[in-house]
C-alpha positions in Angstrom: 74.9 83.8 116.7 72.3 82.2 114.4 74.0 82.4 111.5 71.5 80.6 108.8 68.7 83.4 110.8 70.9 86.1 109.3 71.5 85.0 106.5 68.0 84.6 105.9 67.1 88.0 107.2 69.7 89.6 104.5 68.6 87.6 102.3 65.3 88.9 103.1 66.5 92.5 102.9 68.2 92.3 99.2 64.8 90.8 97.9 64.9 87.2 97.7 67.3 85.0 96.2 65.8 85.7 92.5 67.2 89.1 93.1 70.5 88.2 93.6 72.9 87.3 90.4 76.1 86.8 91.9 77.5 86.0 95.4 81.1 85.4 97.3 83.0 86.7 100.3 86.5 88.7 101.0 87.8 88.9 104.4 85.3 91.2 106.1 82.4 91.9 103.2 79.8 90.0 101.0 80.2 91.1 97.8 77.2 90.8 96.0 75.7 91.6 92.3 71.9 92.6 92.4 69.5 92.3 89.5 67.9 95.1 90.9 68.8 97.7 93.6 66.0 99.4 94.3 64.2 96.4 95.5 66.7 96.4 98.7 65.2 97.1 101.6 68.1 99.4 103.4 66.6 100.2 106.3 66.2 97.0 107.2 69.8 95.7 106.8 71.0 99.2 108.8 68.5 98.0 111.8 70.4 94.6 111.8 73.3 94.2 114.6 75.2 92.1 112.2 76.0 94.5 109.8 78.8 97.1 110.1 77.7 98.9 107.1 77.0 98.7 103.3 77.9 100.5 99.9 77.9 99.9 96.2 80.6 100.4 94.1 81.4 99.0 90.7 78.2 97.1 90.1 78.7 95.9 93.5 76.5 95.6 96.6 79.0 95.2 99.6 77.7 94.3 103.2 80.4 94.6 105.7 80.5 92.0 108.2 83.6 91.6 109.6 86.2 89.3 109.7 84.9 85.2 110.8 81.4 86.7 110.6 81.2 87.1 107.7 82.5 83.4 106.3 80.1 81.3 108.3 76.9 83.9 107.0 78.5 83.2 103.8 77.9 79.7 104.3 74.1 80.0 105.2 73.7 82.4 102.3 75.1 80.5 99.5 72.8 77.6 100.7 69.7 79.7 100.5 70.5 81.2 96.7 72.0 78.2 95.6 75.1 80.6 94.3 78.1 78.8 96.2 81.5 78.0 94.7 81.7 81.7 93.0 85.0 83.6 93.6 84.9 87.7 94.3 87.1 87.3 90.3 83.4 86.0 89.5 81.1 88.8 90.8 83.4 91.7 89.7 83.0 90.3 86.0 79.2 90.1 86.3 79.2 93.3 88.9 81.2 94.8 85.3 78.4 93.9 83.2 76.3 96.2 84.7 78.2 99.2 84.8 78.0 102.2 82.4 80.7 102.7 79.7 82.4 105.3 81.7 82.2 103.1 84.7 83.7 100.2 82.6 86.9 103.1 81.8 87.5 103.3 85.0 87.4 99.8 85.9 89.8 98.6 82.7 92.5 101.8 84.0 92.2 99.8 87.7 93.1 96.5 86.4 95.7 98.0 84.6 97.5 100.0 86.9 96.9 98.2 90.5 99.1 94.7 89.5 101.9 97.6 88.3 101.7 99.9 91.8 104.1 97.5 94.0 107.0 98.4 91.5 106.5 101.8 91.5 106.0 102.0 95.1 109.2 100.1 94.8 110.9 102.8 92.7 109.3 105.9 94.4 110.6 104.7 97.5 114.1 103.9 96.4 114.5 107.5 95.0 112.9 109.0 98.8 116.1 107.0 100.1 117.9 108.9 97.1 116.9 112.1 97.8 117.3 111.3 101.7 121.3 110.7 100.7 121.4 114.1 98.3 119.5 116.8 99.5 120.8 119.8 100.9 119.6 121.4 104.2 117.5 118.4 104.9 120.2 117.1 107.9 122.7 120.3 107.7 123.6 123.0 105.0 125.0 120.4 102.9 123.4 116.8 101.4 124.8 113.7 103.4 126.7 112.5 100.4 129.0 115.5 100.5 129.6 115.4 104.3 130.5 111.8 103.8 131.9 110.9 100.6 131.9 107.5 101.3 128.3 106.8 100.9 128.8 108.3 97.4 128.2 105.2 95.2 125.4 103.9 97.9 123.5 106.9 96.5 124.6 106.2 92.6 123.5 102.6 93.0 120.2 103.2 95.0 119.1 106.1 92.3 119.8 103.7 89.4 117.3 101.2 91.0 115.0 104.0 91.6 114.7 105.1 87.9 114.3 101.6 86.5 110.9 100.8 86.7 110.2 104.6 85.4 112.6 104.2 82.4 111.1 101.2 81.8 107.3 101.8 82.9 106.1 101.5 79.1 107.0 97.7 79.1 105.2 97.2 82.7 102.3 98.8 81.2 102.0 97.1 77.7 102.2 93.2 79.8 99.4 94.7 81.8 97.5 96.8 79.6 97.6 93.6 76.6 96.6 91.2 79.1 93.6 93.3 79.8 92.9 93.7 76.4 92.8 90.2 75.5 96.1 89.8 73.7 99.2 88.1 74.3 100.7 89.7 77.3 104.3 89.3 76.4 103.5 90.8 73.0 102.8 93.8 74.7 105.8 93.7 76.6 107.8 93.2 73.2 106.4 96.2 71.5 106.9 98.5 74.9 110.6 96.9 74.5 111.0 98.6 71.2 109.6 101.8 72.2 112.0 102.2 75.0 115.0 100.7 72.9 118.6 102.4 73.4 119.1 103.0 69.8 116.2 105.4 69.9 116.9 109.2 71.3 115.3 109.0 75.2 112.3 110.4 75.0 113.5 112.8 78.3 115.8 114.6 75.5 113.5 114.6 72.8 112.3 118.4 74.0 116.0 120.0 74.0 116.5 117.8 70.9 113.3 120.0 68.7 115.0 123.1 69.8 118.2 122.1 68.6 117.1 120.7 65.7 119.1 116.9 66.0 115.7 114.9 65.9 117.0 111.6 64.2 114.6 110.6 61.3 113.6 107.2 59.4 112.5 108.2 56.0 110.0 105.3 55.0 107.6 105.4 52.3 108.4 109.3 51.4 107.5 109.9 55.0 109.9 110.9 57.7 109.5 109.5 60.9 111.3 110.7 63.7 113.4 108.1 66.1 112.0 108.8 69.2 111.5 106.6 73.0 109.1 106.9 74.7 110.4 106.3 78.3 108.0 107.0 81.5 105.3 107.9 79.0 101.6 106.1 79.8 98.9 107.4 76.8 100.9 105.6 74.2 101.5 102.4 75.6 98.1 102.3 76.8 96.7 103.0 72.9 99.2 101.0 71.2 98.5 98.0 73.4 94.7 98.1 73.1 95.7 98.2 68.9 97.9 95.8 69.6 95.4 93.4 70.9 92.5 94.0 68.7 94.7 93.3 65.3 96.2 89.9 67.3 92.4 89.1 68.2 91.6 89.9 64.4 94.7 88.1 62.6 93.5 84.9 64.3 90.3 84.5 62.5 91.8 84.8 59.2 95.2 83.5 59.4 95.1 79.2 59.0 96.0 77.1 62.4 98.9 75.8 61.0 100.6 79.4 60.9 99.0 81.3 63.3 102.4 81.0 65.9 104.4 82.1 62.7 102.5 84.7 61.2 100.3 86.1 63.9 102.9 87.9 65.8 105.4 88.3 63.4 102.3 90.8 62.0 100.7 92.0 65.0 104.1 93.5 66.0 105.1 95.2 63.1 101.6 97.0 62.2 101.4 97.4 65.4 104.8 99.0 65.6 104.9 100.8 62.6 101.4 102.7 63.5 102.9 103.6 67.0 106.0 105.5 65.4 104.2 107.0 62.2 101.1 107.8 64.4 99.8 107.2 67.7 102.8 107.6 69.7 103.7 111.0 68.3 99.9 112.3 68.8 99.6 110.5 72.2 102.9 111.7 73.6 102.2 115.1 72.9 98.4 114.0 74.6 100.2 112.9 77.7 102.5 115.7 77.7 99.7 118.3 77.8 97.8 116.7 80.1 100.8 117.0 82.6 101.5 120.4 81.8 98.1 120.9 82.3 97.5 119.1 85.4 100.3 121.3 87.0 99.8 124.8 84.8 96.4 124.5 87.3 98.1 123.3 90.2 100.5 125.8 90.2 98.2 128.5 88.7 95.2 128.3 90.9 97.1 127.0 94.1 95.8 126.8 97.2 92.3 127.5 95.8 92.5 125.0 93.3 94.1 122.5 96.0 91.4 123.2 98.4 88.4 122.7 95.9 90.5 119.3 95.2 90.7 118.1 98.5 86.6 119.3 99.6 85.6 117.2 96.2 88.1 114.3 96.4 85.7 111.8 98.9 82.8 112.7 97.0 84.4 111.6 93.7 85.8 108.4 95.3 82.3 107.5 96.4 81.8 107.1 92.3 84.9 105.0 92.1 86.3 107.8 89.8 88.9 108.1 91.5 90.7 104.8 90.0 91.1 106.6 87.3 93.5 109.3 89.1 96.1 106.1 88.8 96.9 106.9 85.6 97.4 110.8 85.4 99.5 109.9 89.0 101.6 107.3 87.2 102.4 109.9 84.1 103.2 112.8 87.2 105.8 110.0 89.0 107.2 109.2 85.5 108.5 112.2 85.2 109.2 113.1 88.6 112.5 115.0 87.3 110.6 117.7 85.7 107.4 117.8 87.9 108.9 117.0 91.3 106.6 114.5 92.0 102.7 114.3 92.0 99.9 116.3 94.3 97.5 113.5 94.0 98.6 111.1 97.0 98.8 113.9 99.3 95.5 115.4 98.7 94.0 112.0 98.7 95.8 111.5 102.0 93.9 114.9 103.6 90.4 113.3 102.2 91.3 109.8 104.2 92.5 111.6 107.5 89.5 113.8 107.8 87.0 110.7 106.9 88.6 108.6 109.8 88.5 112.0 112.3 85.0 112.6 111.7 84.1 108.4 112.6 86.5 108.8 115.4 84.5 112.2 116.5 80.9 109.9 115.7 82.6 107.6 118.1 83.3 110.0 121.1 79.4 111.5 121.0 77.2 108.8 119.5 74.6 107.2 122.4 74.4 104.3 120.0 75.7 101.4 120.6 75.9 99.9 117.2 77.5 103.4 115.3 79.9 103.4 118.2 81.4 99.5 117.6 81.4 100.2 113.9 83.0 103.9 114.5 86.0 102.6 116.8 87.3 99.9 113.8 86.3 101.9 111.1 87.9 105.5 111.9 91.6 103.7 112.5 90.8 101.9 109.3 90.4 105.2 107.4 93.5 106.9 109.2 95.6 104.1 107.6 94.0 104.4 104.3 91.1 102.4 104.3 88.1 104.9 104.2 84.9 102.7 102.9 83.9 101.6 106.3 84.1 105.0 107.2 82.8 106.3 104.4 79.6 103.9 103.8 79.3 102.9 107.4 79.3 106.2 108.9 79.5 109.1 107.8 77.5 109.5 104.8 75.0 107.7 106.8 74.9 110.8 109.0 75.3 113.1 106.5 77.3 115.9 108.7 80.3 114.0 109.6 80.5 113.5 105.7 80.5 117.6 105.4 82.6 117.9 108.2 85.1 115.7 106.7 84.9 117.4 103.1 85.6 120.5 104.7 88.3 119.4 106.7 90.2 118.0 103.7 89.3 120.9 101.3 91.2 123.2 104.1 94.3 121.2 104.5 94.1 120.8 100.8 94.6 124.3 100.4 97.2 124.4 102.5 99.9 121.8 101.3 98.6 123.1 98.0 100.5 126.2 99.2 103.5 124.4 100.7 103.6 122.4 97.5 103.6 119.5 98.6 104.8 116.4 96.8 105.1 112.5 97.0 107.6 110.6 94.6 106.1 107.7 94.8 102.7 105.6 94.7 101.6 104.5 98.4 99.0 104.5 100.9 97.0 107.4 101.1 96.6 108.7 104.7 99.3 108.6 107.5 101.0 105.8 106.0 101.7 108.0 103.0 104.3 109.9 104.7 106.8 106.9 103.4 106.0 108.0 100.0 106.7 112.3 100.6 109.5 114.2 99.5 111.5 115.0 102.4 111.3 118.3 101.6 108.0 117.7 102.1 107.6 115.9 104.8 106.8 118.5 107.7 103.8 120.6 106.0 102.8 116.9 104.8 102.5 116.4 108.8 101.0 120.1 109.3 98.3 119.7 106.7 97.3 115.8 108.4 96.9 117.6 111.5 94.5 120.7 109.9 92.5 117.6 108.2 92.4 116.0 111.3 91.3 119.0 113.8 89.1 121.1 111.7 86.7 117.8 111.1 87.2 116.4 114.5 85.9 119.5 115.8 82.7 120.3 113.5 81.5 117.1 113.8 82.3 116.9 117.5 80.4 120.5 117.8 77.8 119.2 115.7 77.2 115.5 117.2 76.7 117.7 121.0 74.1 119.6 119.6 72.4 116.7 118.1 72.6 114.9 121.4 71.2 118.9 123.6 68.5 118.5 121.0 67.5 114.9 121.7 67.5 115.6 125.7 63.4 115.9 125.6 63.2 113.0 123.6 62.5 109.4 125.5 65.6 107.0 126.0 64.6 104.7 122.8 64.0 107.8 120.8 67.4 109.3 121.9 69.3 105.9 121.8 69.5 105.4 118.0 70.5 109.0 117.6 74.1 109.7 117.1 
């Protein structure tokens, strides 16, 4: 393979070097920043043999490659711009710059949440194991801590690691959150510290504590302020850090050099602190509350109907990159997995992933082309184990119907484990992976509603690709070769 001739000819495609602002490589993509879409020519990069596929997300163009390809083109193509040495950390920053507000939102929740995910993957999967050891009728009538006694304190032990990272998910958050921010990281942690310490009432109680009326108060200032944690919760912490970080940023400019490291946290922290019990924690908690209540007042409310329109919409908003934000709202769900029972998003996101990687896999059986099939073999596995934009951007919304196919096929086994209700208690991959992450109870119309995800696309696009190809039978063998 010519490698500087293709790198030329994308080069050619995205329109000229002066149209490119920022350049690097991951292991299969270029990732690239544009200064102006529209002058792309996409036609001409689908035509090449090269590439698998392309999408923009995120400010981002993205040409898929694959994997050695795609460092040696990489090579060519940073001599012919003149933009080597840049990392992918340096095209996501100038990829953000051109995002909309509400783009940037989602983005800033992502780079919150995603360094946090492996410890509550962590903790989700601990209390599976939990639940494995104490649930009744799961292996026999009774749990498998009561037919064996003995295992008794394995089961104690494993749930106390489980709940940790929940019981302390504020102080996970405010590290992250801060350092996002642009404050002092362990500042953050520090203030999340106090709102989860012991001498406050746990914020899990704080509900039976209003009814009984034993809310333990600080009067301050003629105020009374109640002495409240605020354990598992995620709108506070988030708020509090983001204040946090903007009076720290602030104090800085005014306070001298020499007592910045004295002064600058000792009142960063206690402003900070002092806002977040009078104020923003109260207002925010109750926030956060609602939107849970909410979130399953509708899941439980509209059901399978509400499931189902979930599950037809979820690709389409993931397209946007929306659904990043869905990381928050599933991290307050898992916090407070003892009153919800765990969240509905990773299971419905799992139905969108299986039914995009059954309708490539369907392109794959019927396609005459040579190309779409290569891509279509790699790229419908990819999306059965969660990884859905090769699928997505290579594929299916290329053809359109497969696309269709697949958001029907997920909107119907939506429905369904909307219906079973089913449940994961912990973050995790989002397709058959994702079965790790289930509730056991869980765990079989999990499987079922896979399997109706699966079928139903598999078969529409299947039925729809033989039609294509009974249609094309009059048409010459170059005309009927690049149609699917």
């Amino acid at each position: 393979m010519d490698y500087k001739q293709v790198a030329a000819d994308i080069l050619d495609a995205l329109g000229g070097k002066e149209n490119i602002t920022a350049a690097a490589h991951c292991a299969t993509r270029l990732r690239l920043v544009l200064e102006d879409e529209s002058l792309l020519d996409q036609k001409a990069l689908d035509q090449m043999d090269v590439v698998k596929g392309t999408f923009s997300i995120a400010g981002q163009y993205q040409i898929i490659l694959g994997a050695g390809i795609v460092n040696n083109v990489y090579g060519e193509f940073a001599k012919l711009t003149g933009l080597g040495e840049m990392s992918t950390g340096d095209v996501k920053t100038a990829g953000a710059a051109k995002m909309n507000p509400l783009q940037r939102l989602v983005k800033a929740l992502s780079d919150i949440f995603v360094p946090i995910i492996p410890a509550i993957v962590a903790g989700g999967l601990l209390m599976g194991i939990n639940n494995v050891l104490t649930a009744s009728n799961l292996f026999g009538p009774r749990s498998l801590v009561e037919m064996y006694p003995g295992i008794a304190d394995w089961a104690s032990i494993i749930n106390l690691f489980a709940n940790a990272p929940f019981v302390f998910l504020p102080i996970l958050i405010g590290f992250s959150a801060t350092r996002k921010f642009g404050g002092n990281p362990y500042l953050g942690a520090a203030l999340a510290m106090i709102m989860v310490h012991p001498d406050l009432l746990n914020g899990y109680s704080y509900g039976q504590a209003l009814v009984d009326g034993t809310v333990p108060t600080w009067q301050l200032f003629g105020f009374s302020i109640e002495k409240v944690g605020y354990q598992g919760t995620v709108l506070p912490v988030l708020a509090v850090s983001y204040i946090l970080s903007v009076i720290e940023k602030n104090l800085r400019k005014v306070i001298p050099s020499y007592l910045d490291n004295l002064l600058t946290p000792l009142l960063s922290v206690l402003i900070t602190s002092l806002l977040t019990f009078a104020v923003v924690g109260p207002v925010l908690r109750a926030a956060g509350n609602g939107l849970t209540d909410g979130l399953f007042w509708l899941y439980d409310t509209t059901g399978f109907i509400g499931g189902g329109i979930f599950g037809f919409f979820y690709s389409s908003i993931a397209i946007t990159g929306m659904h990043h934000s869905f990381l928050a709202v599933d991290t307050q769900l898992l916090s407070d997995v003892a009153k919800t029972g765990g969240s509905f998003l990773l299971p419905i996101a799992s139905m969108a992933n299986i039914a995009q990687g059954a309708a490539t896999l369907a392109v794959f059986l019927v396609t005459r082309n040579s190309k779409t099939k290569s891509i279509a073999s790699a790229a419908g596995i990819s999306a059965l184990l969660g990884i859905t934009e090769p699928a997505m951007f290579g594929i299916n919304l290329k053809l359109r119907t497969p696309f269709i196919a697949a958001m029907i096929g997920s909107g119907l086994a939506s429905a369904y484990i909307a219906y079973a209700h089913v449940l994961s208690i912990s973050m995790g991959p989002a397709a058959l992976p994702g079965i790790i992450a289930i509730r056991p109870q869980s765990i079989a119309d999990f499987c079922i509603g896979m399997g109706i995800s699966f079928l139903v696309t598999f078969l529409i696009t299947l039925l729809w690709g033989k039609r294509k190809n009974a249609s094309a039978s009059g048409e010459t063998s170059s005309e009927a070769a690049d149609r699917p």
